[in-house]
DOSEZA-723213 format. One record per residue (C-alpha): x, y, z; residue in one letter. Coordinates in pm, whole numbers, plus 50000, padded with zeros to 5 digits. Layout:
BEGIN
XYZa/...
***
This chain:
BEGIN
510155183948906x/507135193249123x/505865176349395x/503205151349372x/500025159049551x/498765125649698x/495305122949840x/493975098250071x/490305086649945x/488485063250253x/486615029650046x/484235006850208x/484804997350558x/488655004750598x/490155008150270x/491955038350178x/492675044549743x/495225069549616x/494545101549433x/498045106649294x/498165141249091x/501445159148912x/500565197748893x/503245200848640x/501425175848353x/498085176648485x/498105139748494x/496305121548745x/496285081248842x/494365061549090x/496225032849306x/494275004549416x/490455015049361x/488744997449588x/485195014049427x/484425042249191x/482445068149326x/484425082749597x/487355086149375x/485455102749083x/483465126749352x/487355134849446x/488955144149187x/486335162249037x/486225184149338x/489465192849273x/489385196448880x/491425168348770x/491295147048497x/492335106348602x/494425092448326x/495565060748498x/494625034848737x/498035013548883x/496684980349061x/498864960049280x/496974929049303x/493804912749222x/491534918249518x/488014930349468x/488764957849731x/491194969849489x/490314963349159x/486684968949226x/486175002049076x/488364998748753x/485634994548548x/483445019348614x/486125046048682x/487595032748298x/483755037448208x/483785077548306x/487675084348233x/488295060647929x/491895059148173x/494435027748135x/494655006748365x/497834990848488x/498544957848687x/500714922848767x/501034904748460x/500844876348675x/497594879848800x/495464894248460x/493514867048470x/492174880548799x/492004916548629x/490054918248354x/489744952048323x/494014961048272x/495454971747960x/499134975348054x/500814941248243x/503894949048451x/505964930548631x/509514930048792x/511854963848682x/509504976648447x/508085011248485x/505185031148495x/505275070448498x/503065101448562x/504415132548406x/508185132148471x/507555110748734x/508895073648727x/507725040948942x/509575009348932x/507764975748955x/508704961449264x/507514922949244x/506464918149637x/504814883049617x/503134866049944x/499804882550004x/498734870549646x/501024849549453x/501584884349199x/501584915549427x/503624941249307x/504504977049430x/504765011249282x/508375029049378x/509275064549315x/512665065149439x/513085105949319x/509655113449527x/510235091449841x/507315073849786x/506005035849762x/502685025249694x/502934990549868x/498674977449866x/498774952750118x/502264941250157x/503484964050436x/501064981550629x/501745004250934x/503594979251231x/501764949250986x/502144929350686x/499684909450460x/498224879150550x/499694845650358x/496864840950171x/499324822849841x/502764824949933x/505234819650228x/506974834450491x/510024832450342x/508614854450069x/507484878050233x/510574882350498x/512194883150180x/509774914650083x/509964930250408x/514024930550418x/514444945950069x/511394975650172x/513714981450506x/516814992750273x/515075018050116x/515755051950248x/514295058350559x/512085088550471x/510235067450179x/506705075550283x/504555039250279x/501065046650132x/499405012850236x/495695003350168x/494104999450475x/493815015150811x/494984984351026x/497375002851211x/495815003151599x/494374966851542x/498584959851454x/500094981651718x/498694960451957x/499794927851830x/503484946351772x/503404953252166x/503024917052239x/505254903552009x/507814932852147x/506924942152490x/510084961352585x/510194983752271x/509605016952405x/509255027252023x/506115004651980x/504645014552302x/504715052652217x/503485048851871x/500305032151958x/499395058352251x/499735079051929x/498035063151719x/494945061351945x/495295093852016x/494635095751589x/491755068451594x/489645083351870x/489755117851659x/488665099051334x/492075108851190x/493905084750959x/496955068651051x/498755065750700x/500935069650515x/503605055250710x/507535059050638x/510065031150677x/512405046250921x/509055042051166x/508515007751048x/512104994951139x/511675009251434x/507974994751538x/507144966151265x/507654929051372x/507214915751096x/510204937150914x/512014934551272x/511904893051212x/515364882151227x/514404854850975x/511504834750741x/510544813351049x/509944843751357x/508164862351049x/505974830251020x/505754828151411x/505054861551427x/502064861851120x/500514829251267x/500484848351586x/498844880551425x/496064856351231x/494834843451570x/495724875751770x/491984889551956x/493764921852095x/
***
């Protein structure tokens, strides 16, 4: 089975979509298009064909350019069953250990609820790779916006078990903004304190800071280093407020 070839596509102010392309079928899907145009203009430039958009949750900033991307591609569109009333534009629901595939690739549903109330992920366990929208981000997590803290400690200790090279393709660059609240909520992890000289080091070249891989988020992430629901809650109340 061939590699994947995974592109990173910047979207409005700090989004980043997926290009996700399998050389073998030719098939191409988008992950969480926060707008059309950039993605189209990408894959065009490369001479590939988009087949599929996967959503993970409703958001505007990442369901905002199924439509017109389904307009130029005629592509399906895949999302949370949960939240199609959010989605208008998805013709395949998915929830909970269903599937999705590109070429001979396979993702399992993962149902990650917490930021919205039906946020799923994308797992392909033979590639390494998760497609987690804004559940996990680099030394973060989503905000509570409709579920709890106990959901989404509950999320963040069943992403820690997978294996440690998974590569974490999140949807926004948040990761300096986080790093700094990480090295207050953990002042004596040397870990923490080295990856944000780093990941300045990245920002003040204009580089991007993703994709991510859980081995360095055990290490560096306080919200999947929470030793329960509450210090996750603690710890997110802490974050909302945080002016670092």
């Amino acid at each position: 089975m061939s590699a994947l070839d995974i592109v990173r596509i910047p979207a409005l102010s700090d989004n980043y979509v997926w290009l996700v392309h399998d050389p073998a079928s030719g098939e191409t899907v988008v992950v969480d298009p926060a707008e059309a145009q950039p993605v189209l203009a990408a894959a065009a430039a490369r001479g590939w064909s988009i087949g599929q958009v996967w959503n993970t949750h409703w958001h505007s900033d990442h369901t905002g350019g199924n439509a017109a991307i389904k307009a130029a591609t005629g592509c399906l569109i895949t999302g949370p069953a949960t939240e199609a009333a959010r989605i208008p534009t998805l013709d395949r629901l998915v929830g909970e250990g269903d599937s999705v595939r590109l070429g001979d690739h396979v993702a399992q549903v993962l149902a990650v609820p917490a930021h919205t109330a039906g946020h799923i992920a994308y797992h392909l366990a033979q590639d390494a790779v998760i497609f987690v929208g804004d559940t996990l981000f680099a030394m973060g997590c989503g905000r509570l916006f409709e579920g709890t803290a106990a959901e989404m400690f509950a999320n963040m200790t069943r992403l820690a078990a997978l294996p440690p090279e998974t590569r974490v393709y999140c949807a926004h660059e948040y990761t300096e903004s986080n790093g700094r609240y990480a090295a207050v909520a953990e002042p004596d992890n040397a870990a923490i304190a080295a990856r944000l000289a780093e990941v300045a080091a990245l920002r003040r070249a204009g580089e991007a800071t993703v994709p991510t891989t859980i081995a360095a988020e055990r290490a560096t992430n306080p919200f999947m280093r929470a030793r329960d629901a509450a210090e996750l809650a603690a710890r997110r109340a802490a974050k909302d407020l945080f002016q670092g």
